[in-house]
C-alpha positions as CSV (number, residue, x, y, z in Angstrom):
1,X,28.0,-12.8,-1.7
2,X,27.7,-8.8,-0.9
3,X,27.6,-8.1,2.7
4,X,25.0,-6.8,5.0
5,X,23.2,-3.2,3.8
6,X,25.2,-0.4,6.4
7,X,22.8,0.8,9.3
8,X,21.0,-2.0,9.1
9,X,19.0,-2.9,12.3
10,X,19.6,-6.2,14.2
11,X,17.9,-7.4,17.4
12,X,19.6,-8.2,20.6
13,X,18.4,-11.8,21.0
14,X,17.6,-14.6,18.1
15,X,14.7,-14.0,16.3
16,X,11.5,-16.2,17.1
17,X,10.5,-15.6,13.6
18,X,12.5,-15.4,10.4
19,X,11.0,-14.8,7.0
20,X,12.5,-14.7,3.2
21,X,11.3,-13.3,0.6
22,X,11.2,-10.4,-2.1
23,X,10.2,-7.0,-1.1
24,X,9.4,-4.0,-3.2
25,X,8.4,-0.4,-2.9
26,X,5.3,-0.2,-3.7
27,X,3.6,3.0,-5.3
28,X,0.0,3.9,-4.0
29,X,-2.6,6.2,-6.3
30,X,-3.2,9.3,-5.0
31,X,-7.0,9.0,-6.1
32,X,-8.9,5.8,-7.6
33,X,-9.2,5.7,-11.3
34,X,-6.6,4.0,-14.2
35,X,-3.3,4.3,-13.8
36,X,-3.5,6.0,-17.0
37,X,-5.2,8.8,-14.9
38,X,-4.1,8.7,-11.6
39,X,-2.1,12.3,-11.5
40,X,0.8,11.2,-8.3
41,X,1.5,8.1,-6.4
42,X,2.8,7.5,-2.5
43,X,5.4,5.5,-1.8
44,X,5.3,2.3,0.5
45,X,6.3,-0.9,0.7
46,X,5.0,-4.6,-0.1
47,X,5.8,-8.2,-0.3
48,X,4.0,-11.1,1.6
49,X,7.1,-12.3,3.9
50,X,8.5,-9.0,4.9
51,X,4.5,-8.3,5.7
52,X,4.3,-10.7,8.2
53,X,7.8,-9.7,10.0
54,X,6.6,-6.4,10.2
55,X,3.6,-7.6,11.5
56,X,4.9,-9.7,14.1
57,X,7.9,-7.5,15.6
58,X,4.6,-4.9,15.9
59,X,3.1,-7.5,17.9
60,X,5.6,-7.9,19.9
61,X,7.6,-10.8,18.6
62,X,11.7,-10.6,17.7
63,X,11.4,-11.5,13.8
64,X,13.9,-11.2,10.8
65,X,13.6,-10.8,7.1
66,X,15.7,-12.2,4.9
67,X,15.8,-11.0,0.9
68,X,17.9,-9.6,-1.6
69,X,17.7,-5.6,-2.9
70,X,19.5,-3.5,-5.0
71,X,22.3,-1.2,-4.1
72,X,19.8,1.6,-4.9
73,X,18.0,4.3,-3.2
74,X,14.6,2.1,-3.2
75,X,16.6,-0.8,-1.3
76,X,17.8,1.8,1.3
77,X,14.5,2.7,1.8
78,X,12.8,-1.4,2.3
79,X,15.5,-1.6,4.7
80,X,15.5,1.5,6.7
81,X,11.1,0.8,6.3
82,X,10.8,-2.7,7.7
83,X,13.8,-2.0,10.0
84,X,11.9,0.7,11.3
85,X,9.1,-1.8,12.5
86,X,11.4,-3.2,14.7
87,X,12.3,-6.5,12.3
88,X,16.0,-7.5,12.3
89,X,17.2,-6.8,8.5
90,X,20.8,-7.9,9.5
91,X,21.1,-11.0,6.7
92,X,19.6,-8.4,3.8
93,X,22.2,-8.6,1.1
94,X,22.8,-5.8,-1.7
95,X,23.1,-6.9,-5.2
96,X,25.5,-4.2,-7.3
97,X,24.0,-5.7,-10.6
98,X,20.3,-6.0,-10.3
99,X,17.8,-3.4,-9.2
100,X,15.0,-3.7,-6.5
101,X,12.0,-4.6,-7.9
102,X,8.6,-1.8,-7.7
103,X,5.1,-1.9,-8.6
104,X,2.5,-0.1,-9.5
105,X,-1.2,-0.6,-8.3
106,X,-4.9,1.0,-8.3
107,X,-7.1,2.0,-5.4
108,X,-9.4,-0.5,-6.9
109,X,-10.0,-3.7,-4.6
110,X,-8.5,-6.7,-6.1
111,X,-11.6,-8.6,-6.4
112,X,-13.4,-5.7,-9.3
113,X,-12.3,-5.7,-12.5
114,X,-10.7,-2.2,-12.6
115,X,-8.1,-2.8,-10.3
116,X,-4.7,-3.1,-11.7
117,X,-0.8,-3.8,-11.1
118,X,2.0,-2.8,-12.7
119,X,5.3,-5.4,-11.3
120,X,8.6,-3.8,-12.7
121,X,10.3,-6.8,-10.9
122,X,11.5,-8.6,-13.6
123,X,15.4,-9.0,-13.3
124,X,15.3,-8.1,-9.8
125,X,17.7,-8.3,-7.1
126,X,15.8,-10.8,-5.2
127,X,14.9,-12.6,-8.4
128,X,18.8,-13.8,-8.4
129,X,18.6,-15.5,-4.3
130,X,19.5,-18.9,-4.7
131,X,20.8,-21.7,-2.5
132,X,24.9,-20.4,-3.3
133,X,23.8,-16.6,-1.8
134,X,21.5,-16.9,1.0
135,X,22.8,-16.7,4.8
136,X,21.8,-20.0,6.1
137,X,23.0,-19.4,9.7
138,X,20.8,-16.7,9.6
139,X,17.7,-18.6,7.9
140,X,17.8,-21.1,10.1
141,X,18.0,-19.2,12.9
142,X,14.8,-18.6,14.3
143,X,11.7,-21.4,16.0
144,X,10.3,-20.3,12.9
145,X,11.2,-20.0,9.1
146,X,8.4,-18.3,7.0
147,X,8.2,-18.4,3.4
148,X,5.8,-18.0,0.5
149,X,4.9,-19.9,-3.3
150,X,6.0,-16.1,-4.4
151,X,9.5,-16.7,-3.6
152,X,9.1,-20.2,-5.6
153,X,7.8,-18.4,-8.9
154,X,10.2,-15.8,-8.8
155,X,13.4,-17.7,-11.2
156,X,14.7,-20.8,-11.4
157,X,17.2,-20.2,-8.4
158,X,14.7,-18.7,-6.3
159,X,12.4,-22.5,-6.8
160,X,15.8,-24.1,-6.3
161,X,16.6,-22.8,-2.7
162,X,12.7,-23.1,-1.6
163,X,13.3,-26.4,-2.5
164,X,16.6,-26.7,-0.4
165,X,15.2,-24.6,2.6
166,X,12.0,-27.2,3.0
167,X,14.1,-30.4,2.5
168,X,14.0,-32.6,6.0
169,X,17.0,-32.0,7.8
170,X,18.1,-32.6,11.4
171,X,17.5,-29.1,13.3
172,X,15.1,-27.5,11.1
173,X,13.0,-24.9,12.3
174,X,9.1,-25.1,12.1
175,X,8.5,-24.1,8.3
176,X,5.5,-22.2,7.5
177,X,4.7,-21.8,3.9
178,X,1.9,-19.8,2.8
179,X,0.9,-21.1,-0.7
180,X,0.3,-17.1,-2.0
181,X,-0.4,-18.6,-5.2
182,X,0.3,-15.5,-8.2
183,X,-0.7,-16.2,-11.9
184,X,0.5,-13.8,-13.4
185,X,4.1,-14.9,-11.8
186,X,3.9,-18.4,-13.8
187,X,3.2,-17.7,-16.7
188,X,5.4,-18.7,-19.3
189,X,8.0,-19.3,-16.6
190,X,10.7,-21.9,-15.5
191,X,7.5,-24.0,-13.6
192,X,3.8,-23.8,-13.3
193,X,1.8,-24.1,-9.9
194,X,1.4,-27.4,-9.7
195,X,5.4,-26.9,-8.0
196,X,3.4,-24.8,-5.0
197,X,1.7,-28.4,-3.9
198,X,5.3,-30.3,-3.7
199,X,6.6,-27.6,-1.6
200,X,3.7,-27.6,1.0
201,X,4.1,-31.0,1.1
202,X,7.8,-30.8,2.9
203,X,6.3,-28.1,5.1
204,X,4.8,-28.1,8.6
205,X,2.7,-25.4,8.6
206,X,0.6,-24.3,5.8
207,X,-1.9,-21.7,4.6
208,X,-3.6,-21.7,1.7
209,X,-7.0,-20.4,0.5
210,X,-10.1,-22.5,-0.9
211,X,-9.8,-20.0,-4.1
212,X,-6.0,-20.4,-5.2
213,X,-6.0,-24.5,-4.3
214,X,-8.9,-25.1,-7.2
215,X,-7.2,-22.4,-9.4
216,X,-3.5,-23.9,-8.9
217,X,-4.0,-27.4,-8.7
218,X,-8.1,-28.3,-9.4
219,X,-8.5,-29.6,-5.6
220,X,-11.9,-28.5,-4.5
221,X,-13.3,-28.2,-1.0
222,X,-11.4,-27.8,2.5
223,X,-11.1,-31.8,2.8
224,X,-9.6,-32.4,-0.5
225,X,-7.2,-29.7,0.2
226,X,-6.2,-31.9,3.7
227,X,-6.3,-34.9,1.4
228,X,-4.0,-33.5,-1.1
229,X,-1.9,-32.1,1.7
230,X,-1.4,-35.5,4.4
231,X,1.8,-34.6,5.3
232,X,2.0,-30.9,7.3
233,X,1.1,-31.1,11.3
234,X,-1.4,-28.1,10.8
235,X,-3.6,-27.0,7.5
236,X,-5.1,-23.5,7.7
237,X,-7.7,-23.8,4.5
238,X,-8.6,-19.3,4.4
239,X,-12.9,-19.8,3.1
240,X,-13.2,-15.9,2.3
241,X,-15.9,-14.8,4.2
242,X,-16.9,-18.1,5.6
243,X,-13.9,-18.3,8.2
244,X,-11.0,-20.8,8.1
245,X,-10.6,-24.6,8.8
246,X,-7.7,-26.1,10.5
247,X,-6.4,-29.2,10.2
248,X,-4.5,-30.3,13.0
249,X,-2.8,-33.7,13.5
250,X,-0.9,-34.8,16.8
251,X,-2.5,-32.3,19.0
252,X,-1.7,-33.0,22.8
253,X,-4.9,-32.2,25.7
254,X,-2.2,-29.4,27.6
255,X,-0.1,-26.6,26.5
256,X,4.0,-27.4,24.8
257,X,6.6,-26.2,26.6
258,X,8.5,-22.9,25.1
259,X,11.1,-24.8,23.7
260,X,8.9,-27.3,21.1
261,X,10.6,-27.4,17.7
262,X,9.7,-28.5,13.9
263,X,6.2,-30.4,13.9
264,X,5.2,-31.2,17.4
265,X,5.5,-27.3,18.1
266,X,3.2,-26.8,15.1
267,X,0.5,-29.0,16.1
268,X,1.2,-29.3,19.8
269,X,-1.8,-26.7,21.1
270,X,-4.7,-27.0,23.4
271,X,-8.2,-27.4,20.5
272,X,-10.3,-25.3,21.7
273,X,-14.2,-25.7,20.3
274,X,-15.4,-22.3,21.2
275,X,-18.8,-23.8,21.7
276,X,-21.4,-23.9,19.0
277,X,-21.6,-26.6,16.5
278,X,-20.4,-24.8,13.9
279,X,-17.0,-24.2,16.0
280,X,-17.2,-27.9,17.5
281,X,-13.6,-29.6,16.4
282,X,-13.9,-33.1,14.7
283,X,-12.2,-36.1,15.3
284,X,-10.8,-38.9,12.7
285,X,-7.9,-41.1,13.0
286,X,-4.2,-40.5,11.9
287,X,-1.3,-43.0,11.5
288,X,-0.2,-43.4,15.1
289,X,0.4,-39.4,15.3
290,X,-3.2,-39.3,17.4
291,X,-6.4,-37.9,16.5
292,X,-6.5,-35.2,14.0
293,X,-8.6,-32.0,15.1
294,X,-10.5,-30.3,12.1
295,X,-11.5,-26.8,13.8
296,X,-13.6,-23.9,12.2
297,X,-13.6,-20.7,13.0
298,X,-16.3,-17.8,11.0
299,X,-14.6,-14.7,10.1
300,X,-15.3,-11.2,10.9
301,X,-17.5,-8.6,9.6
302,X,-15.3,-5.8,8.7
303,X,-15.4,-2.3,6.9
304,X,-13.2,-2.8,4.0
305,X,-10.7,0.0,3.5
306,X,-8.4,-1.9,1.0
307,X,-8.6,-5.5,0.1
308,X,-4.5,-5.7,0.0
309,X,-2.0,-7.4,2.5
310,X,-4.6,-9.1,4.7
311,X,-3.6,-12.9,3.9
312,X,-0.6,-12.0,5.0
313,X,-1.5,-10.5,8.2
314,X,-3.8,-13.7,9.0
315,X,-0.6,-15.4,8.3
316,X,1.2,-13.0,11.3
317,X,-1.7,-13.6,13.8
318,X,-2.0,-17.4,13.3
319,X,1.7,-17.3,14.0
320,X,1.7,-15.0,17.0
321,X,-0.6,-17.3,19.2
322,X,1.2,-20.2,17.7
323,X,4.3,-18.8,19.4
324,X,2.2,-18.0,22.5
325,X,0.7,-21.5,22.1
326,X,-2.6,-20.7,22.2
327,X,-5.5,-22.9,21.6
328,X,-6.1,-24.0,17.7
329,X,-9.5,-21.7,18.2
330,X,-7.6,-18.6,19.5
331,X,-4.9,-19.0,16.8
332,X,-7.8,-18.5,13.9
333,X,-9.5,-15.4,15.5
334,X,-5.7,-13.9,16.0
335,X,-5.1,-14.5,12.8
336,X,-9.2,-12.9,11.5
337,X,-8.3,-9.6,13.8
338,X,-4.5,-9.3,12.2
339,X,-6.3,-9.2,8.6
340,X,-9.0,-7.4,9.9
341,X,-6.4,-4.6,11.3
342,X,-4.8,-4.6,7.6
343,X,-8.1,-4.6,5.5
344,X,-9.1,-1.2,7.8
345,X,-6.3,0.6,6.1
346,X,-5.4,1.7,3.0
347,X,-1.7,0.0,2.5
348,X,-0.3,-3.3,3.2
349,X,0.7,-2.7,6.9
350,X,-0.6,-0.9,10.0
351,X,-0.3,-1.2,13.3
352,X,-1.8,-4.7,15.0
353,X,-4.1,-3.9,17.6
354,X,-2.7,-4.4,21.5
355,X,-2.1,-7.4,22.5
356,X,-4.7,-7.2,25.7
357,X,-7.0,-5.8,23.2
358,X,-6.9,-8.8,20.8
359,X,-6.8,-11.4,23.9
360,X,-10.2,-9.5,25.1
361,X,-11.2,-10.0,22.0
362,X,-10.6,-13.4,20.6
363,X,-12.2,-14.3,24.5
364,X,-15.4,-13.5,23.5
365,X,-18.2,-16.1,23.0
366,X,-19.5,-17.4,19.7
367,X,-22.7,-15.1,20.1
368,X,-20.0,-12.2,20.8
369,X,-17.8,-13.2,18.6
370,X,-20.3,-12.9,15.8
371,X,-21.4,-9.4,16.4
372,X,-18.6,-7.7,15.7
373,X,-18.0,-5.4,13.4
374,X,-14.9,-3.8,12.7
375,X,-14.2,-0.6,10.6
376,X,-11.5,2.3,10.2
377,X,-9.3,3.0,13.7
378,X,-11.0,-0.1,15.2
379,X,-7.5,-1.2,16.0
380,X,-6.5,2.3,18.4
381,X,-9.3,1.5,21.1
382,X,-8.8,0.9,24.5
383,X,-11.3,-1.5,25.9
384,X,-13.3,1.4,27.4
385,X,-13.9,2.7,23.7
386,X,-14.8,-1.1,22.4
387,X,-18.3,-1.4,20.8
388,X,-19.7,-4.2,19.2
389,X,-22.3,-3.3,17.0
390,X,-25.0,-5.3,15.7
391,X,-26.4,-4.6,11.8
């Protein structure tokens, strides 16, 4: 096992949050059009886990990421990037043989047609983490581990230590596993998708969109995603522009204590109804665990910049007031004004609106709630500058 990348940074007290996954610089068009025709590129960097640890230590939570690079010039600089945000990149390791994986994309949104991505990842340093390279000490560290179905798709070895890291075992941290489902990643591969669903399944936290459940694994609907899924404390079912639904078993009337762990800290929050039918939470009966609270929340309206990095960024919000243990309510609108913060720039990360700003925020009534409208800089106002604007 190489050792830790020099200079790396490392924070002062045990991460709340640790994530693993693959990271790669990421190459931005200068101008919209075919890569064919795009004259220049900038340089930044992607990939869903170390998303959300950026996005977190920017919030104001200790975090870690955990991958694999090359001993190249583009590992030095996903370090020194997402070190730079504050996230502890102690447990990186360098891999002599393999390089660190890049890609390629278009200004294009990823919903049009003419958007495209060009993944030189193949082979890649992070491709080779398995369950005989990866710091354990260090994974385990943290309340909570965070991974992603991308990790799982990656190689064989990379599906075999997901498979370790989400087995039950005395001590485990929360696990939070975003399903991040990626065609183009299983194709013709060691697995197919259908692996994605037997992962959740050992998880306790889970998020996973209406779109990539049907496309993965043919389950249709919010309730036959819960259905499939019986055995995660807390579902988070993203609906696009009709909100999220959470799925929330065990939940207790009052706020855990700091110190909750595995399950019971993922499903032990105040619900929250918010008012409003639509927003109402809905009761049905579990297996002795206590009611389950189903709990929908609309989304934003927002000014689209770039449709890029905002599930992850959800994923970083829903996590922050899970740590704060916020109401089930609170953690959805979090996790709605993270993505919004992302989808109002042009790259994968920017910086998360303050924290008083977001609580003022998520505060507001339903009727408040959905007025707002979000576009470019939303994220830099002070609450004297705040408008909500109406169409």
């Amino acid at each position: 096992m190489s050792g830790p990348a020099a200079g790396t940074a490392r924070a002062d007290t045990t991460a709340e949050v640790v994530c693993l996954g693959e990271s790669m610089v990421t190459f931005l068009p200068s101008q919209p059009g075919r890569l064919a025709d795009v004259p220049s590129f900038g340089r930044g960097i992607g990939g869903a886990e170390s998303n959300v640890a950026c996005a977190l230590a920017a919030a104001g939570h200790r975090a870690a990421w955990v991958g694999r690079v090359g001993a190249d010039g583009f590992g030095d600089h996903l370090v020194e990037t997402i070190g730079g945000y504050g996230v502890d990149t102690s447990a990186v390791r360098r891999d002599p043989d393999r390089p660190t994986g890049i890609y390629f994309r278009t200004a294009t949104d990823r919903g049009e047609g003419a958007h495209e991505v060009a993944y030189y990842r193949a082979g890649s340093a992070a491709s080779a983490m398995s369950p005989a390279n990866v710091p354990y000490e260090e994974v385990f560290a943290g309340r909570v581990l965070h991974l992603s179905g991308i990790t799982a798709a990656l190689s064989g070895d990379c599906l075999a230590l997901l498979r370790e890291l989400t087995a039950a075992r005395p001590g485990r941290p929360l696990v939070s596993f975003d399903v991040n489902h990626r065609p183009h990643l299983w194709r013709g591969g060691h697995a197919d998708a259908s692996v994605l669903l037997e992962l959740a399944r050992r998880c306790d936290l889970v998020f996973v969109g209406e779109d990539e459940a049907e496309e993965a694994w043919g389950i249709v609907g919010a309730e036959a995603i819960r259905a499939a899924l019986p055995e995660p404390s807390v579902v988070v079912v993203k609906r696009g522009s009709a909100g999220a639904t959470v799925f929330a078993s065990g939940l207790r009337p009052g706020p855990r204590s700091s110190n909750a762990g595995g399950a019971d800290f993922a499903a032990g929050a105040r619900s929250s109804s918010g008012g409003g039918a639509e927003n109402a939470p809905a009761s049905r009966s579990t297996d002795g665990a206590g009611a389950e609270v189903v709990t929908h929340v609309p989304a934003l309206r927002v000014d689209v910049v770039a449709a890029v990095g905002a599930g992850d960024a959800f994923a970083a919000g829903f996590l922050s007031a899970t740590l704060r243990d916020l109401p089930v309510r609170d953690r959805v609108r979090h996790g709605h004004l993270m993505a919004a913060a992302a989808l109002t720039v042009p790259g994968d990360l920017t910086e998360p609106p303050a924290r008083d700003h977001a609580d003022r925020l998520v505060a507001l009534d339903d009727e408040a709630w959905g007025r707002l409208r979000l576009g470019p800089g939303w994220t830099a106002a002070d609450r004297a500058a705040e408008e909500v604007r109406t169409p």
